[in-house]
C-alpha positions, 0 to 999 in steps of 0.5 A: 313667224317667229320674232327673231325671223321677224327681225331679220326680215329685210322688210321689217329691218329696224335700223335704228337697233344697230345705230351706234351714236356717231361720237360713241364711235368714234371714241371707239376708234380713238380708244383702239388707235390710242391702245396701239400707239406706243409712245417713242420711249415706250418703244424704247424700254418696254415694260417686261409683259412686252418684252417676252411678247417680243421676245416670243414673236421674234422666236416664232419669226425665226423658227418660221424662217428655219422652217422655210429655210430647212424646207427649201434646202431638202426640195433643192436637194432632192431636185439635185439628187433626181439631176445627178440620178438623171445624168448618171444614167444618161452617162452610162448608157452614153458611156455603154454605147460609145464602149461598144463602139470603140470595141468595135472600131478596134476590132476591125482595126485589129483585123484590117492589121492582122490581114495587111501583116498576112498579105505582106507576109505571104508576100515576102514567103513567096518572095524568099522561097524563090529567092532560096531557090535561086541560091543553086546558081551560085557556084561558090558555096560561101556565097550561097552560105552568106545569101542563105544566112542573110535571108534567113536572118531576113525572115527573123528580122521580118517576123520580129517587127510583125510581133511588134507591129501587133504588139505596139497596136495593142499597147496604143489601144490599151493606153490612150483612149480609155475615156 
């Protein structure tokens, strides 16, 4: 065995090689405690070769602090861009279906409404066509000339409001639902 392995040997350790004098030591340690204690003036005006340590340290305090600072700011952004994405798609496809379903309601309504303006059309064609029919049994042709006016200008009067009722049912749904 080699004298250094020897020396590292638990069983031939040799205590008295590290034993330091216990007042060697402690002057040691008053020595270190007495090197950084700095005296209250000495705080106060510090000699030029502490102040740019200072002055050093408080810069790689800062630009610590800007750094964290700046990092901070980018993971917040980016998890706020990755919200707005989120949301964004989530609105389209809430706002594609709810399109489709309006579309759709008002499709039907439309229908509904063209089929009721029919039903009262055919209605009031039959109704006049026997009313027509019926101005034979006046004898007086101004009679029969003013019924067959008036019933004409019915038929105007009718067709003019079922153009309207379509158009004013568009216009309701072109205006006033579109969000």
């Amino acid at each position: 065995m080699d004298r250094k392995d020897d020396d590292r040997n638990a069983y031939t350790y040799n205590p008295e090689l590290l034993h330091v004098p216990v007042t060697e030591s402690n002057a040691r340690v008053e020595a270190a405690m007495a090197a950084h204690r700095v005296s209250f003036v000495h705080r106060l005006f510090p000699n030029e070769e502490e102040r740019v340590v200072r002055a050093h340290e408080l810069n790689q305090i800062n630009s610590g602090f800007e750094f964290r600072r700046r990092a901070l700011q980018m993971a917040v952004e980016t998890k706020l861009q990755a919200m707005e994405e989120m949301c964004n798609h989530i609105l389209v496809t809430g706002k594609s279906e709810i399109r489709r379903q309006r579309q759709e309601f008002f499709a039907d309504q439309r229908l509904r409404l063209q089929v009721s303006m029919n039903d009262c059309a055919d209605r009031f064609n039959q109704d006049l066509e026997r009313r027509l029919g019926e101005l034979e049994r006046y004898k007086n042709p101004y009679l029969r000339e003013r019924e067959e006016q008036r019933l004409l200008t019915v038929v105007d009067q009718l067709h003019a409001m079922l153009t309207q009722l379509a158009e004013d049912f568009l216009s309701i749904i072109q205006e006033g639902v579109h969000r």
